[in-house]
C-alpha positions as CSV (number, residue, x, y, z in Angstrom):
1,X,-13.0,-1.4,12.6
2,X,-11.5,1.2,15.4
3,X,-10.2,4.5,14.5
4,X,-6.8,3.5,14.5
5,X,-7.4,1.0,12.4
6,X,-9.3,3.1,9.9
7,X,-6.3,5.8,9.8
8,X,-3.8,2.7,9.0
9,X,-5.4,1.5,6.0
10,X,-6.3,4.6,4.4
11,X,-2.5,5.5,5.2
12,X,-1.8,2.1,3.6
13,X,-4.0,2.4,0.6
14,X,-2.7,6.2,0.0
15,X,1.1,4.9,0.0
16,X,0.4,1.9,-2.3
17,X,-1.7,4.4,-4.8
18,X,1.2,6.3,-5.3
19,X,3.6,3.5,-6.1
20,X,1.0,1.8,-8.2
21,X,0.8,5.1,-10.1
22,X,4.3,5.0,-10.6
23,X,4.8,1.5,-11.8
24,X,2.2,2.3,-14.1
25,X,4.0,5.6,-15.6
26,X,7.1,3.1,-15.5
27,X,9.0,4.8,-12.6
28,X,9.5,1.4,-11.1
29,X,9.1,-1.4,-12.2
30,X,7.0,-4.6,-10.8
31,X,9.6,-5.9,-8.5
32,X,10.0,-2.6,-6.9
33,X,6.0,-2.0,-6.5
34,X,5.8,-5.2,-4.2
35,X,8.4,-4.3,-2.4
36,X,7.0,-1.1,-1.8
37,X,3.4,-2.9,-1.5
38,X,5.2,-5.1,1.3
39,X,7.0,-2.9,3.4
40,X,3.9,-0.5,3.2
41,X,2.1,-3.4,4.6
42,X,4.3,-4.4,7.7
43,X,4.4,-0.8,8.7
44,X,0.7,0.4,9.2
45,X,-0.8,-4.3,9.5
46,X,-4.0,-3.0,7.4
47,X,-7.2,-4.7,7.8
48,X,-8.2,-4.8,4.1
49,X,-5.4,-3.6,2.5
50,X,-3.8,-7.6,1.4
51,X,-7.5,-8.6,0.2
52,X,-8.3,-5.1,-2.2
53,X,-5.1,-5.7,-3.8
């Protein structure tokens, strides 16, 4: 994995930690998470990111 590569998934995983905290404290709701979860993945193409979920 480069460096750039590195920076996009933690960048990934950060942004999808946040909106899984709120889905779980019910400030959105499932639909909204993968959404989120979606768009978080077309703008920083993790490596890992689609297979920790």
């Amino acid at each position: 994995m480069t460096a750039e590569q590195f920076e996009r998934e933690k960048k990934y995983q950060a942004a999808v930690a946040v909106a899984r905290s709120m889905l779980k404290k019910g400030v959105i709701d499932e639909q909204d998470f993968l959404r989120v979860e979606e768009k978080m993945r077309e703008k920083f193409r993790p490596v890992l990111g689609g297979f920790l979920l």
